[in-house]
C-alpha atoms as a printed R data frame, in Angstrom:
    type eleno elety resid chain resno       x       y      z
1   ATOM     1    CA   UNK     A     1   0.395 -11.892 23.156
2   ATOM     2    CA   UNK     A     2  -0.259 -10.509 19.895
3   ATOM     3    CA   UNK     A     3   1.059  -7.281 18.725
4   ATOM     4    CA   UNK     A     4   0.981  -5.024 16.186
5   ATOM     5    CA   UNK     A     5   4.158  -4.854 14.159
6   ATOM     6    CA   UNK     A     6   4.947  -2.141 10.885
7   ATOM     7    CA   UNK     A     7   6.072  -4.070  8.230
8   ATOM     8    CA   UNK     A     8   6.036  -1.896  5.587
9   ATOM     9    CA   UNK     A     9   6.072   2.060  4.754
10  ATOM    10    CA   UNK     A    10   5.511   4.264  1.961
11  ATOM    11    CA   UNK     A    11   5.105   8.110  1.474
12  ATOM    12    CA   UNK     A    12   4.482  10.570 -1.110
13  ATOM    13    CA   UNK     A    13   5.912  14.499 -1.383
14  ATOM    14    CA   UNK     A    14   4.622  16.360 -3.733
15  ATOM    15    CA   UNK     A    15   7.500  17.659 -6.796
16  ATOM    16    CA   UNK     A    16   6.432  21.508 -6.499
17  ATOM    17    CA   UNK     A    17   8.405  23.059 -4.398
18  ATOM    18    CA   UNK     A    18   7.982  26.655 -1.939
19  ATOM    19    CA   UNK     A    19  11.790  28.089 -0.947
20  ATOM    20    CA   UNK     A    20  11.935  30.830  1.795
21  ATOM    21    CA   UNK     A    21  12.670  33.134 -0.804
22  ATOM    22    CA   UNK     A    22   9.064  32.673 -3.109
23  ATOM    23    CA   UNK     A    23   7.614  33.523  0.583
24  ATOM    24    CA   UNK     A    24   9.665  36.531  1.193
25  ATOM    25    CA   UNK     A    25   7.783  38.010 -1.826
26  ATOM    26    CA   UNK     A    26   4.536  37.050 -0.696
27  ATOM    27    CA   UNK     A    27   4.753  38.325  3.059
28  ATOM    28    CA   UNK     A    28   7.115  40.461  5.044
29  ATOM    29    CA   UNK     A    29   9.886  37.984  6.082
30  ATOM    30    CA   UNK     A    30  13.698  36.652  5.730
31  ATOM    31    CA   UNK     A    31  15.337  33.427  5.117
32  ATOM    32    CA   UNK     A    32  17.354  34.209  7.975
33  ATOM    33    CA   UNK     A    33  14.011  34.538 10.407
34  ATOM    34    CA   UNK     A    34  12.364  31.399  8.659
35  ATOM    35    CA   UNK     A    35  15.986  29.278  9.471
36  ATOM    36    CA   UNK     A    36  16.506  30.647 12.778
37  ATOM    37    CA   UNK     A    37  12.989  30.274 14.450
38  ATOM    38    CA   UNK     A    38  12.090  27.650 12.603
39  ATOM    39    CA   UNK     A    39  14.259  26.230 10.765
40  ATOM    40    CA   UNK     A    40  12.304  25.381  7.444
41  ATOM    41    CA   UNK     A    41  14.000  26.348  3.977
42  ATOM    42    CA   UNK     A    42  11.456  24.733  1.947
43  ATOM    43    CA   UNK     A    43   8.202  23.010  1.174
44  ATOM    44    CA   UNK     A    44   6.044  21.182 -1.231
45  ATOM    45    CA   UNK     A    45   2.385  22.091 -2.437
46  ATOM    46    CA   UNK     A    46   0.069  20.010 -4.091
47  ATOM    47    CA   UNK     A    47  -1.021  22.015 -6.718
48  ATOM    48    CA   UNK     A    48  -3.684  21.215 -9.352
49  ATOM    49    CA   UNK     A    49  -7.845  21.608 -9.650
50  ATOM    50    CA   UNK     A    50  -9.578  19.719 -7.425
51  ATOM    51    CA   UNK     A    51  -6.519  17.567 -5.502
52  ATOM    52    CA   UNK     A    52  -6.803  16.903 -2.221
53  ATOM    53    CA   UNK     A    53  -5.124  15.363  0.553
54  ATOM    54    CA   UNK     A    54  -6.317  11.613 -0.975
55  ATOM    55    CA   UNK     A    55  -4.037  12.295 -4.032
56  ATOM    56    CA   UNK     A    56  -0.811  11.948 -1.682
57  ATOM    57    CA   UNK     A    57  -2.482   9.397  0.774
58  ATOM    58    CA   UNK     A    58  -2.854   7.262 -2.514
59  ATOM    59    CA   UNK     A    59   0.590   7.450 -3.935
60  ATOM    60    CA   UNK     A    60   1.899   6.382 -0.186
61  ATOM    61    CA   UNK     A    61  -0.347   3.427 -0.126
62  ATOM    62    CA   UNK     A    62   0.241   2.396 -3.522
63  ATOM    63    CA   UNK     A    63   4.413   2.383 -2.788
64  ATOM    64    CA   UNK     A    64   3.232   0.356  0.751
65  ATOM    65    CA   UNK     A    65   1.364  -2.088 -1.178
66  ATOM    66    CA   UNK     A    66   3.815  -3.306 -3.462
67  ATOM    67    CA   UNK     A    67   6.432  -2.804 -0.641
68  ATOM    68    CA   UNK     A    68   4.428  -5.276  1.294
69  ATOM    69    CA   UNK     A    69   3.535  -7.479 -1.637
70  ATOM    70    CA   UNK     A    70  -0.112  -6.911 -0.838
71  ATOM    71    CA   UNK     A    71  -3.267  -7.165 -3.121
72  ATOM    72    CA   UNK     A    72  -5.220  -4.376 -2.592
73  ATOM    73    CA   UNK     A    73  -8.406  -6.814 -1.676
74  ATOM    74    CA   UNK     A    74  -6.273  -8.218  0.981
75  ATOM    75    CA   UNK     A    75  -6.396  -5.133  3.044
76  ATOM    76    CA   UNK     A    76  -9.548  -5.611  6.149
77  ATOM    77    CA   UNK     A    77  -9.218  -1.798  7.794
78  ATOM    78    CA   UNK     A    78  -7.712   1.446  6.642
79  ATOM    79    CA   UNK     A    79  -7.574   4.345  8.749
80  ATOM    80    CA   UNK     A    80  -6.478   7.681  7.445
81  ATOM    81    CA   UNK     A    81  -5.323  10.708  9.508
82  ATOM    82    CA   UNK     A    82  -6.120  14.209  8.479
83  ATOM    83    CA   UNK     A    83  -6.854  17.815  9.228
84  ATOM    84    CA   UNK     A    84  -7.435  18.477  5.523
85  ATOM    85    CA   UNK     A    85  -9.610  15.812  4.379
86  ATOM    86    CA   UNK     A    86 -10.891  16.296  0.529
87  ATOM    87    CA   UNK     A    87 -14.363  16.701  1.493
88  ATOM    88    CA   UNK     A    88 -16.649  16.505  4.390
89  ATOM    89    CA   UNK     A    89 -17.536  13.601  3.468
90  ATOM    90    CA   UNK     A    90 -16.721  11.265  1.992
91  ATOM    91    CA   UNK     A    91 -13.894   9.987  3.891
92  ATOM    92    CA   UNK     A    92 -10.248  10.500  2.830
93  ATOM    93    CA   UNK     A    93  -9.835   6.956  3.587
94  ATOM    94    CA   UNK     A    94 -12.676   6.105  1.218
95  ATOM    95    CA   UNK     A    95 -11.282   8.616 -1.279
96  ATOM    96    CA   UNK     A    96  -7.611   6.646 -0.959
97  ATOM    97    CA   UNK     A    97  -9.430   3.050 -0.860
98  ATOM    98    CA   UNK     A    98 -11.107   4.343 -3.953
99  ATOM    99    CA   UNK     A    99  -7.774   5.243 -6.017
100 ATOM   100    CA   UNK     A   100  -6.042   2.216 -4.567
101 ATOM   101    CA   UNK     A   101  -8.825  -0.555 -5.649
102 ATOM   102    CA   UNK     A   102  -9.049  -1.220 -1.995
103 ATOM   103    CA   UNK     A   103 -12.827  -2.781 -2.017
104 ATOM   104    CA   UNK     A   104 -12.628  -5.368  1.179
105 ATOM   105    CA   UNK     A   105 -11.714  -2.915  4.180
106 ATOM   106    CA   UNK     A   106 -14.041  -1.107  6.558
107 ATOM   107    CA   UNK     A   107 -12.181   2.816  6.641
108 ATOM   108    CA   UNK     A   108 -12.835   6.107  8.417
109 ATOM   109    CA   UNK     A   109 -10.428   9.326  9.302
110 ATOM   110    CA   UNK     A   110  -8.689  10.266 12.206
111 ATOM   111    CA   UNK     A   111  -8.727  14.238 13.263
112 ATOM   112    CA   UNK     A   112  -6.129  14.883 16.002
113 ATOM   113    CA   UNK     A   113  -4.249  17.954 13.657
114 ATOM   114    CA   UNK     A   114  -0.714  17.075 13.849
115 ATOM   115    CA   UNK     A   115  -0.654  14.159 16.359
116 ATOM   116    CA   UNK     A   116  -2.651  11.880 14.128
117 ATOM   117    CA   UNK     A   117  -0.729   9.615 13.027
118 ATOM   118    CA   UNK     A   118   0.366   8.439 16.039
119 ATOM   119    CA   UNK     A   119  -3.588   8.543 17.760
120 ATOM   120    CA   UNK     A   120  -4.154   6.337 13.931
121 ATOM   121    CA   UNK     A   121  -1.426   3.873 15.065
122 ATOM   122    CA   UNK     A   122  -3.139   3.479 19.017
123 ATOM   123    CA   UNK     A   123  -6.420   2.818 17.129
124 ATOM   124    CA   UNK     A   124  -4.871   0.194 14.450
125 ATOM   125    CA   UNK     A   125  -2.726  -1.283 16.730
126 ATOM   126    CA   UNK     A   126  -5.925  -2.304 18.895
127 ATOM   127    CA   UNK     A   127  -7.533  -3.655 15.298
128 ATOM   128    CA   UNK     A   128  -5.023  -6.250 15.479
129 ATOM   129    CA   UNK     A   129  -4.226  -6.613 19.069
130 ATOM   130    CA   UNK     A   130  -8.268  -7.582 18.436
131 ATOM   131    CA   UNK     A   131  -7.326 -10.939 16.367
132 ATOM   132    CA   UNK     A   132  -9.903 -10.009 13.830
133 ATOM   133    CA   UNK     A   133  -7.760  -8.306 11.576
134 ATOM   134    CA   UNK     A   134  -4.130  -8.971 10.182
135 ATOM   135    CA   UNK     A   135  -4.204  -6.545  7.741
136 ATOM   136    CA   UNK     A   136  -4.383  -2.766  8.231
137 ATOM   137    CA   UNK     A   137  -2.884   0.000  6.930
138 ATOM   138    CA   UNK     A   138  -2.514   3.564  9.125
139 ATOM   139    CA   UNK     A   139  -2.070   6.493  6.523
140 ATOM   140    CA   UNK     A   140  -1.805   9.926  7.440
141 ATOM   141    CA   UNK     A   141  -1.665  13.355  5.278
142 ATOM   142    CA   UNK     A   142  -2.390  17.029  4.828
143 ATOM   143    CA   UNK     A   143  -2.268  19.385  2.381
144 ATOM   144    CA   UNK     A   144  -1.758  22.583  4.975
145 ATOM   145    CA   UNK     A   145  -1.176  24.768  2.026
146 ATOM   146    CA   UNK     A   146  -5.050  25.034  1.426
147 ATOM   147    CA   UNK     A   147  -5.089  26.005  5.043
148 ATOM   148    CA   UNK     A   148  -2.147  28.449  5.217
149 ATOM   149    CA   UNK     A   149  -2.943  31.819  4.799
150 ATOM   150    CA   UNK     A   150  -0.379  33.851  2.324
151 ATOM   151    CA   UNK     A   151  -0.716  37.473  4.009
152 ATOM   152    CA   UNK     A   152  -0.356  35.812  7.696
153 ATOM   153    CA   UNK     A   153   3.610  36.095  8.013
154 ATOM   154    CA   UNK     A   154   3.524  34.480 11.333
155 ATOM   155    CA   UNK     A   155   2.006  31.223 10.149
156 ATOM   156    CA   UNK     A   156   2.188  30.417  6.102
157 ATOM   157    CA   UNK     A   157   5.949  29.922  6.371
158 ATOM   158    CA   UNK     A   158   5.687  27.057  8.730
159 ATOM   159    CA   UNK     A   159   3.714  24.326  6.382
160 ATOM   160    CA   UNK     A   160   3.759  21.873  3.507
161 ATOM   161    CA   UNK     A   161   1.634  19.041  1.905
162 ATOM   162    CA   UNK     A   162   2.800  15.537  2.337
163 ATOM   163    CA   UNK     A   163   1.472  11.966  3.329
164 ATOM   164    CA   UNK     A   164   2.379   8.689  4.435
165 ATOM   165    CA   UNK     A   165   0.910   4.994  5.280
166 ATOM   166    CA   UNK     A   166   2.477   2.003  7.042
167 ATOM   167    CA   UNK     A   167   1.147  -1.965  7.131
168 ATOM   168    CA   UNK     A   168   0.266  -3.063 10.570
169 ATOM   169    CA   UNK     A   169   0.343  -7.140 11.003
170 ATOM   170    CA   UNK     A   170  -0.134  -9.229 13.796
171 ATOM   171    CA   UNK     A   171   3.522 -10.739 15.256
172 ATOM   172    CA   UNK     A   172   3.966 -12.762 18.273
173 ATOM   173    CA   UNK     A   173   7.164 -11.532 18.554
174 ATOM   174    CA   UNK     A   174   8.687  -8.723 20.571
175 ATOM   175    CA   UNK     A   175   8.494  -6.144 18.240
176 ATOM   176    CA   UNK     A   176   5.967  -3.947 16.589
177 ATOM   177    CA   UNK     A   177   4.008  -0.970 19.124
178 ATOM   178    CA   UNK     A   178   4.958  -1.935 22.909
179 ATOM   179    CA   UNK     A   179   3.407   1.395 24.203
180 ATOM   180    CA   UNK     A   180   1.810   4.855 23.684
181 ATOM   181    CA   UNK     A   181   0.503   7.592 26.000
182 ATOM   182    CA   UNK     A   182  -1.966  10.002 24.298
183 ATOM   183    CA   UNK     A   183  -3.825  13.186 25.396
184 ATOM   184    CA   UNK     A   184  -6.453  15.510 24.310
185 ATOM   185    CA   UNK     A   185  -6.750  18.591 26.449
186 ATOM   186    CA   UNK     A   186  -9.319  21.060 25.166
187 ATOM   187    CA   UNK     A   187  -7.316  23.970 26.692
188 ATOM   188    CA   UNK     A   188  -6.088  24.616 23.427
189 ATOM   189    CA   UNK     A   189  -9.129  25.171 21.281
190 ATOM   190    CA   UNK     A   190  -8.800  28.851 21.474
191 ATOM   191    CA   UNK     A   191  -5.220  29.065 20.663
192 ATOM   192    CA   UNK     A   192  -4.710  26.799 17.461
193 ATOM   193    CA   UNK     A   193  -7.965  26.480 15.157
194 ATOM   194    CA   UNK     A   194  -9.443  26.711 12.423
195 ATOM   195    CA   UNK     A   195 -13.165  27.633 12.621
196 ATOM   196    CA   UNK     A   196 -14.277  28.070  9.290
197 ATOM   197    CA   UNK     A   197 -16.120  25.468  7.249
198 ATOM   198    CA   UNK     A   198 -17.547  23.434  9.977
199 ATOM   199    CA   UNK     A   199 -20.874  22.997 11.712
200 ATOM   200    CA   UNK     A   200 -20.640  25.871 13.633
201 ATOM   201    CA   UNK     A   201 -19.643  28.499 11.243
202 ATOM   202    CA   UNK     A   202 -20.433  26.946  7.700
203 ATOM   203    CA   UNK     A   203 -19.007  28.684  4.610
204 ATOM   204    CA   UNK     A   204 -20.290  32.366  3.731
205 ATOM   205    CA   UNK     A   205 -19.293  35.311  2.838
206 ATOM   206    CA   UNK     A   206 -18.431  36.564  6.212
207 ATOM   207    CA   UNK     A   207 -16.190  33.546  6.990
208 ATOM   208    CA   UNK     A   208 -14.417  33.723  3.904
209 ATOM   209    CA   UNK     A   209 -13.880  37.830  4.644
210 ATOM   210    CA   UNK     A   210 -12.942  37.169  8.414
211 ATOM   211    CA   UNK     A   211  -9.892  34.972  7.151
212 ATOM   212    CA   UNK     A   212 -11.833  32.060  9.061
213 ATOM   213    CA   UNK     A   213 -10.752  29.027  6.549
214 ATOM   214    CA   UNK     A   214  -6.976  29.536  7.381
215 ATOM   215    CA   UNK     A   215  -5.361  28.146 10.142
216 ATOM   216    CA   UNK     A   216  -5.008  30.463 13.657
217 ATOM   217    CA   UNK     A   217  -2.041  29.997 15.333
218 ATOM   218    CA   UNK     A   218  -0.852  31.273 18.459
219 ATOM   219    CA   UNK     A   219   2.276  30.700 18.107
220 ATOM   220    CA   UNK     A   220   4.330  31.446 21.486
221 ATOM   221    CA   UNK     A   221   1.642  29.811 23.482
222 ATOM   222    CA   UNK     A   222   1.841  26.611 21.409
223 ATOM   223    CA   UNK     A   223   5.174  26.897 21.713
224 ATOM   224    CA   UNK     A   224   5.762  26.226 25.299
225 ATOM   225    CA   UNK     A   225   2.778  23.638 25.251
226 ATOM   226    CA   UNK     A   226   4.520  21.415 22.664
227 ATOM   227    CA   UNK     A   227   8.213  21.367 24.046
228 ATOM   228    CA   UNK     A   228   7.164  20.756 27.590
229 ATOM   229    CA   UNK     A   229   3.978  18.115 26.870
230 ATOM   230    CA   UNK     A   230   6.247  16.175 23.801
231 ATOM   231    CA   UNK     A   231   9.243  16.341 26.688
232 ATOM   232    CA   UNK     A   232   6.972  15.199 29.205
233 ATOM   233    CA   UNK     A   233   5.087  12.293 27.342
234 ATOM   234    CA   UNK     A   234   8.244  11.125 25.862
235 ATOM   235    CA   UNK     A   235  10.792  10.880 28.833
236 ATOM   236    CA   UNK     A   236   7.678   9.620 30.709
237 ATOM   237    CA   UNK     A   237   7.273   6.095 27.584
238 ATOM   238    CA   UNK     A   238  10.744   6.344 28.233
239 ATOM   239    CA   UNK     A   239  10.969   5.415 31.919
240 ATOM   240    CA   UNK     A   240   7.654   3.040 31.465
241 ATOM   241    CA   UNK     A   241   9.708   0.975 29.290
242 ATOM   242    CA   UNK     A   242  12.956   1.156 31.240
243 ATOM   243    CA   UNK     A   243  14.513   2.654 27.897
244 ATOM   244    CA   UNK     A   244  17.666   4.752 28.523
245 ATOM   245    CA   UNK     A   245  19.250   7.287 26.232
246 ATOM   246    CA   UNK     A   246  21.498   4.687 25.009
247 ATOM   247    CA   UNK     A   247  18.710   1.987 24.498
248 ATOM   248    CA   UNK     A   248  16.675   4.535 22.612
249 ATOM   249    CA   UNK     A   249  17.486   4.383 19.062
250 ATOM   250    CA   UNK     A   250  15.998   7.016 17.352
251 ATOM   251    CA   UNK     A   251  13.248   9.649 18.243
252 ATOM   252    CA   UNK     A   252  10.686  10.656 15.279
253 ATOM   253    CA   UNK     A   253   9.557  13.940 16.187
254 ATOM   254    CA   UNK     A   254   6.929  15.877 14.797
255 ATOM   255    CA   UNK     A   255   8.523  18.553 12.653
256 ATOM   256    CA   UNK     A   256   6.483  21.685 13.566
257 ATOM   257    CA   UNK     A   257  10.056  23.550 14.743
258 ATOM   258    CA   UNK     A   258  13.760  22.870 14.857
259 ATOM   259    CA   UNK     A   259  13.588  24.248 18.258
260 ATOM   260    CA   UNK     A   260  11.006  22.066 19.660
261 ATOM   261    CA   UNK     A   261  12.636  18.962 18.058
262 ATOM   262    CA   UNK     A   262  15.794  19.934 19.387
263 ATOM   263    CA   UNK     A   263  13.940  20.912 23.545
264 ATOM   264    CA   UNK     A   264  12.585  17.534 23.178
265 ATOM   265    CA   UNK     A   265  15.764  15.552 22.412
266 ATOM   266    CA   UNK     A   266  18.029  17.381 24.864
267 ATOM   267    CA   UNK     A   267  15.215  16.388 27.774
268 ATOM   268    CA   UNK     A   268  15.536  12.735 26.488
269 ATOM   269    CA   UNK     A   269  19.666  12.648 26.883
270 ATOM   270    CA   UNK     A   270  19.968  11.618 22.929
271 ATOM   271    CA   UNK     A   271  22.618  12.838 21.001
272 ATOM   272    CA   UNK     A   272  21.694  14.718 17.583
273 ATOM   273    CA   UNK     A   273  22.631  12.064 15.196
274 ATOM   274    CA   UNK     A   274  19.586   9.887 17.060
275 ATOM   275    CA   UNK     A   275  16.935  12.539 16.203
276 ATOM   276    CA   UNK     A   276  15.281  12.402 12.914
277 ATOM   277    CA   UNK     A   277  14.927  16.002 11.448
278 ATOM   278    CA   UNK     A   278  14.245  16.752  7.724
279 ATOM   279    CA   UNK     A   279  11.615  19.656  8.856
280 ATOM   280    CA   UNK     A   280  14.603  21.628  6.440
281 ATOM   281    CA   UNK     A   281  12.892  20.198  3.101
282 ATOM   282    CA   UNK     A   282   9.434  19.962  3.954
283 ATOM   283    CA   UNK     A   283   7.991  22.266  6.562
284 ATOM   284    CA   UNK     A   284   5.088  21.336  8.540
285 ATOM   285    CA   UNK     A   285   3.402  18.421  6.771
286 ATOM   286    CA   UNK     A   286   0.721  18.010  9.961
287 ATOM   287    CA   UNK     A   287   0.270  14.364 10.705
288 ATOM   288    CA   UNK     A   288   2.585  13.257  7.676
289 ATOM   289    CA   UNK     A   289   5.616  14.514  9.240
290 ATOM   290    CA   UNK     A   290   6.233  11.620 11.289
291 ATOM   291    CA   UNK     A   291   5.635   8.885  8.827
292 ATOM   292    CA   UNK     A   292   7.386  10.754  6.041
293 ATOM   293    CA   UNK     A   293  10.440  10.919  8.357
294 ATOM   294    CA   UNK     A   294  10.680   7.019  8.787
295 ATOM   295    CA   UNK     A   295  10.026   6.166  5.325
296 ATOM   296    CA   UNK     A   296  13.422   8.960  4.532
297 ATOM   297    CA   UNK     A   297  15.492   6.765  7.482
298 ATOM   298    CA   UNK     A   298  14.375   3.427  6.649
299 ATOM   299    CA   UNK     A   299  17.076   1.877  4.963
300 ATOM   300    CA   UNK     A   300  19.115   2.783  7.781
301 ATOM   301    CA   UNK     A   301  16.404   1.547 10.756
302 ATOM   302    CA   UNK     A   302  17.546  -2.418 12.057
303 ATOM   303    CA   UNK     A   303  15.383  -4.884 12.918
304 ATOM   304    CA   UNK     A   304  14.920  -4.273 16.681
305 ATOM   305    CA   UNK     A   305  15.689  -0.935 16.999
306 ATOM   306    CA   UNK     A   306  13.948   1.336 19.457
307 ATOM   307    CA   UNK     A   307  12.121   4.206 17.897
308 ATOM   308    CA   UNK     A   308  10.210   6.646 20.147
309 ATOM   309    CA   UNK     A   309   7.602   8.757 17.822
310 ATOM   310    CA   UNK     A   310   6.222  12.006 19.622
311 ATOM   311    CA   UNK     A   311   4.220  14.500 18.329
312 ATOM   312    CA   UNK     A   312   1.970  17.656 19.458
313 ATOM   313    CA   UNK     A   313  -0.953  19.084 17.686
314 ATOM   314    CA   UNK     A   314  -4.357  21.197 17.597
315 ATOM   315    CA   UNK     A   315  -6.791  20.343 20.444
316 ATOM   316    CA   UNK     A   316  -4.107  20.401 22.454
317 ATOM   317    CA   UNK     A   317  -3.685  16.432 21.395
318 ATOM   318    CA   UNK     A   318  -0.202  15.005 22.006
319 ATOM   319    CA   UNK     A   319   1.437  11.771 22.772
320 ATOM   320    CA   UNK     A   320   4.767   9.380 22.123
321 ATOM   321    CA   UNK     A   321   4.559   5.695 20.809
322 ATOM   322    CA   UNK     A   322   7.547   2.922 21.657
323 ATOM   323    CA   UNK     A   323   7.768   1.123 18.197
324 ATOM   324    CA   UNK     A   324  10.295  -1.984 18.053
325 ATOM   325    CA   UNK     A   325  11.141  -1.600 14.447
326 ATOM   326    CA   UNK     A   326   9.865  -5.175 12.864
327 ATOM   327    CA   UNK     A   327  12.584  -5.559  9.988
């Protein structure tokens, strides 16, 4: 049986950094608040005229290509996952494939907010589960801070820009993606959104006055959705796979909220040190968070290990993945 194995991983953070502090001067907050509901102390922000989400999806593919010793021409499919794309269209993945010399892949995006990366990795995974392709990379980024809105205390603390990409290859081995659950349920269009800018309210003056470019956020609601579907989904890959607490290696949470991250890993029976948390230095990066996190732990991953990733986003979409890290 072919599978779909990682075998490489690169990521890009942007150097400009937002501390708790340059926020308490914009809005009406505290360090303390930000590090006890949340947990975040700082960010990064892509800053500069006309840079999008493709400038960071670019640098992460460039550091996975010569990672994986691969000519850009080599690569057959790249998918890119994204709630801030550059444009409309084109594609961010066209936009990366662009800056990257990548000239022999087909490409689209993903949109599933902040569970993208792992819906991108379901949809790759089944590109070379296909035997038509060996060589695919999943990337995944947002620049939130051109969705975060500055006078919205509740919200602009909570995100930052980053991106990531891994190499999916075929293996015949047991390692690589073993299993994923995914969900979409559109009960959660009305609580976490952003209307502005689309089809059904295209820029004008009255979107840009009713603050309807930002991001909306509900946040108590979304709350209790994302602890108790990412506990769910994950315990439930968990007892698919016949993985116990000890078996599982590491979890790779979406960072969204220390207490969500740490809801999720108590349900799974994992001690701390198992859990992958850096949410501290980077905020809400979206659908980066995840791969950022493994590229941060991956001199310390071991060929074999069991990862679980899990994440919750916009939609509601959420889901967990059981990876079998490949080297």
């Amino acid at each position: 049986m072919i599978r779909a194995a990682i075998t490489g991983i690169g990521a890009y953070v942007p150097e400009d950094i937002l501390t708790n502090s340059d926020i308490e001067k914009l809005v009406d907050t505290t360090d303390e608040w930000i590090m006890t509901r949340v947990g975040i102390k700082e960010r990064r922000v892509l800053k500069g005229e006309g840079k999008g989400t493709s400038v960071m999806g670019a640098e992460a593919v460039k550091e996975l290509l010569k990672k994986t010793n691969t000519k850009p021409e080599e690569v057959e499919v790249i998918i890119f996952a994204t709630t801030t794309p550059d444009y409309v269209f084109p594609s961010t993945a066209a936009m990366t494939a662009e800056a990257c010399g990548i000239k022999n892949a087909l490409g689209f995006d993903i949109q599933a907010a902040c569970s993208g990366f792992i819906y991108a990795l379901e949809v790759g995974s089944n590109f070379i589960k296909s035997g038509k392709y060996k060589k695919v990379i999943v990337a995944a980024g947002d620049k939130m801070t051109s969705i975060a809105n500055y006078k919205d205390r509740a919200t602009c603390p909570l995100f930052g820009d980053a991106a990531g990409a891994v190499m999916l290859e075929p293996t015949e081995e047991e390692f690589g993606i073993m299993d994923s659950i995914l969900h979409l349920d559109g009960v959660g269009i009305t609580h976490l959104h952003q209307y502005g800018g689309g089809s059904a309210y295209p820029a004008s003056h009255e979107t840009v006055d009713k603050d309807m470019h930002y991001v909306y956020q509900e946040g108590q609601v979304v709350f209790k959705h994302a602890v108790s579907k990412m506990a769910d989904v994950s315990v439930e890959i968990m007892e698919r796979n016949n993985l116990s607490n000890e078996s599982v290696d590491w979890l790779v949470p979406h960072q969204a909220n220390i207490r969500i991250i740490e809801a999720v890993g108590n349900r799974m029976g994992l001690s701390p040190n198992k859990v992958m948390v850096n949410i501290q230095k980077y905020g809400n990066t979206s659908a980066a968070t995840i791969p950022v996190c493994i590229h941060e732990w991956e001199s310390q991953l071991k060929k074999g290990d069991n990862l679980i990733l899990t994440a919750f986003g916009g939609g509601f979409t959420w889901g967990a993945l059981y990876l079998k890290w490949a080297y």
